[in-house]
TINUTOR-812920 format. One line per 5 residues: number of its first residue (from 1); their letters; for each residue x, y, z of N, C-alpha, C. Coordinates in steps of 0.2 Angstrom, whole numbers, plus 2048, in hexadecimal, padded with zeros to 3 digits. Atoms other than C-alpha are relative to their C-alpha. Layout:
NUM	a	X/Y/Z/X/Y/Z/X/Y/Z; ... .
END
This chain:
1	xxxxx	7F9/7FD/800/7FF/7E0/82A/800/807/800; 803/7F9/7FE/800/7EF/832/809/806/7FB; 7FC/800/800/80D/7FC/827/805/805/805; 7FC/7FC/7FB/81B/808/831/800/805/7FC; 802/7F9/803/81C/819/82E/804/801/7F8 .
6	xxxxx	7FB/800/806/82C/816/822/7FC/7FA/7FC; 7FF/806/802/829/80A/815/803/803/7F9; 7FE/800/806/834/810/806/807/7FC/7FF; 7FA/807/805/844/808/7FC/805/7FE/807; 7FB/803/7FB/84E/807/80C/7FE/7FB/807 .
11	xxxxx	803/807/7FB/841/7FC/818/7FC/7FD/7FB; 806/804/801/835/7F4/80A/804/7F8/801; 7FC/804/802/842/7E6/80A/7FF/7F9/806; 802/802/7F8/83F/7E0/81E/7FA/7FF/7FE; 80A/800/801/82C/7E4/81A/7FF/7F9/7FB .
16	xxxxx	803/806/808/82B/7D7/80A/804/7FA/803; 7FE/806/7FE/835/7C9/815/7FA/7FE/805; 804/805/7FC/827/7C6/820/7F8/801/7FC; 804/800/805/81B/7C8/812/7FC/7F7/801; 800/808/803/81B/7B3/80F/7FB/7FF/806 .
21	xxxxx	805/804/7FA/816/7B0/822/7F9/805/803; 804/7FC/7FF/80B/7BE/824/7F8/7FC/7FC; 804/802/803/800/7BA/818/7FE/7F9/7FE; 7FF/806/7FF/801/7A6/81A/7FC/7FD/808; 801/7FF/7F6/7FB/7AB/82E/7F6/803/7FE .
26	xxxxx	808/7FD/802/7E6/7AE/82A/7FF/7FB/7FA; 802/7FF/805/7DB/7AC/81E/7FB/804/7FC; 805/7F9/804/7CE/7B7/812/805/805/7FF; 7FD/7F9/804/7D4/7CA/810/807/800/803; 7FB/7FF/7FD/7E5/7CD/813/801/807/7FF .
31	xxxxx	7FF/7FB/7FE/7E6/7DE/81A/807/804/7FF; 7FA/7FE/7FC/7F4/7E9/819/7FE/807/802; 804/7F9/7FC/7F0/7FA/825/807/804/7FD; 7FC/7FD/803/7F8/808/81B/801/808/803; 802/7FB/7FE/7F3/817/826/805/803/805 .
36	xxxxx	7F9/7FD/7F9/804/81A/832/805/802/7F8; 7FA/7FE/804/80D/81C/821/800/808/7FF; 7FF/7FB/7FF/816/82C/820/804/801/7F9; 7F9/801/804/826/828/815/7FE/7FB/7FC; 803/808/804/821/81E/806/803/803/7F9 .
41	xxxxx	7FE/7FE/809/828/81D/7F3/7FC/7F9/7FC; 801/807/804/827/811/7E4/802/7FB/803; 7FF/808/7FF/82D/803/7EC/7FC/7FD/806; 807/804/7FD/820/802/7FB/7FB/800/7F9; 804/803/806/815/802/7E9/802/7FA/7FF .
46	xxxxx	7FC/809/801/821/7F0/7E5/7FF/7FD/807; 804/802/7F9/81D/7ED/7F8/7F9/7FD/800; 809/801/7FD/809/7ED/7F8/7FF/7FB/7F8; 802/806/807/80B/7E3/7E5/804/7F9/803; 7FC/807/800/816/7D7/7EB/7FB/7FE/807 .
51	xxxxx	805/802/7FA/809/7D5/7FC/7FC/7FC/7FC; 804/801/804/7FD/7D4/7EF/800/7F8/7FE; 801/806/804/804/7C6/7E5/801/7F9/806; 802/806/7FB/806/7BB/7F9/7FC/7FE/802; 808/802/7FF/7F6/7BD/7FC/7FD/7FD/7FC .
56	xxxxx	802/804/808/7F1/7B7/7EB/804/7F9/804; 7FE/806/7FF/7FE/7AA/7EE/7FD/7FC/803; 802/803/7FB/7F6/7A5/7FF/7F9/7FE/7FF; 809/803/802/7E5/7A2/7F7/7FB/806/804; 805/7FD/7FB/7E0/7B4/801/7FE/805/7FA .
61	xxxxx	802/7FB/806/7D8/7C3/7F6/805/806/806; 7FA/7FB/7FC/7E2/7D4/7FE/7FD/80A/7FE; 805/7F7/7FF/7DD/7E7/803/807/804/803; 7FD/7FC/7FD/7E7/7F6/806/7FD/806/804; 806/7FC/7FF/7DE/800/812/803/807/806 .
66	xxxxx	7FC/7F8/7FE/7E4/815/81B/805/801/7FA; 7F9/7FE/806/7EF/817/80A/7FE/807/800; 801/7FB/801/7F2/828/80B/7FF/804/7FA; 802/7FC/807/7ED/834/7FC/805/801/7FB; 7FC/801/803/7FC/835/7F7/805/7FA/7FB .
71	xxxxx	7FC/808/803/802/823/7F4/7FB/7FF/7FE; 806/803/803/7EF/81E/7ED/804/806/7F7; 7FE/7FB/807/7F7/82E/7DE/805/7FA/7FA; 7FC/801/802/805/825/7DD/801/7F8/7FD; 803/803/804/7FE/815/7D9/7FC/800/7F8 .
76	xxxxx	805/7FD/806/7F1/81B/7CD/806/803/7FA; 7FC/800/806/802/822/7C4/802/7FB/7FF; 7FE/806/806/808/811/7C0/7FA/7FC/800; 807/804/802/7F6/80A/7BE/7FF/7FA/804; 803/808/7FC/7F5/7FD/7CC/7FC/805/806 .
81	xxxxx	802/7FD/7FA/7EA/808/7D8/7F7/7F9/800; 806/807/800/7DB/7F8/7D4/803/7FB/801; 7FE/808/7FD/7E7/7EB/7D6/801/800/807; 7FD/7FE/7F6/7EC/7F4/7EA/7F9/7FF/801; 807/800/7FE/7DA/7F3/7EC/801/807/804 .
86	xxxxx	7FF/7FA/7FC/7DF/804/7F5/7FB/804/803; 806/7FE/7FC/7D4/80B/803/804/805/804; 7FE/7F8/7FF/7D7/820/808/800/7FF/809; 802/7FD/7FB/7D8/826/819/7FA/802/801; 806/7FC/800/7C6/829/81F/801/806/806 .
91	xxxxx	7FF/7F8/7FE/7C9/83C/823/7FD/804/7FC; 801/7F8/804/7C2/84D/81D/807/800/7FC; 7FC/7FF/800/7D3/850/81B/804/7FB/7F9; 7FD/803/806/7DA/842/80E/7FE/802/7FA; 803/800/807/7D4/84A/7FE/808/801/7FD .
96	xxxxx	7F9/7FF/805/7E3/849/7F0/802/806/800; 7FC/7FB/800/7EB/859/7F2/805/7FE/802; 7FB/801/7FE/7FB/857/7EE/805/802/7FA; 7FB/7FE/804/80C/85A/7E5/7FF/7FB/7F9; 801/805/806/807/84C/7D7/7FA/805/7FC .
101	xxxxx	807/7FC/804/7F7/858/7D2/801/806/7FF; 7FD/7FA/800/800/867/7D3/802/803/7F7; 7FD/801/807/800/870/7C1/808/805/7FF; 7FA/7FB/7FF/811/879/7BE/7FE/809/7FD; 802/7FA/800/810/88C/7BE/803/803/7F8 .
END
């Protein structure tokens, strides 16, 4: 499952209705490609858990894989960055520098 650039509270809703047959269509890992995402908050997080628990459902294990540096953060603050299986962008470029790590002046 490939995601869109947008995947926050105003599309995760379309994304998580074809969740059932996506992950119902294969079998083994179930992929979701996270590396076009641009636009993202806590609720693509409720997104890749609620993938999580289809995949489970459908007897498959489950990977998130391009998760940008900033959404891997944003995981890791509510403590599911092991259950996303969460997999970085491989770039020079993706190291966590971000507004999340930033100390206040």
């Amino acid at each position: 499952m490939k995601l869109p650039p947008d995947a926050t509270l105003q599309t995760v809703a379309e994304l998580a209705a074809t969740l059932p047959a996506a992950t119902a269509d294969g079998s083994g890992v179930f992929t979701v490609d996270a590396s076009a995402l641009t636009d993202y908050d806590t609720a693509t997080i409720a997104l890749l858990m609620q993938a999580r628990r289809a995949a489970q459902a459908a007897g498959r294990s489950f990977s998130v894989h391009g998760a940008p540096a900033q959404l891997q953060q944003l995981a890791a603050l509510y403590g599911v960055e092991e259950l996303l299986a969460l997999a970085a962008i491989s770039s020079p470029s993706s190291s966590p520098s971000s507004s999340l790590n930033r100390s206040p002046n």
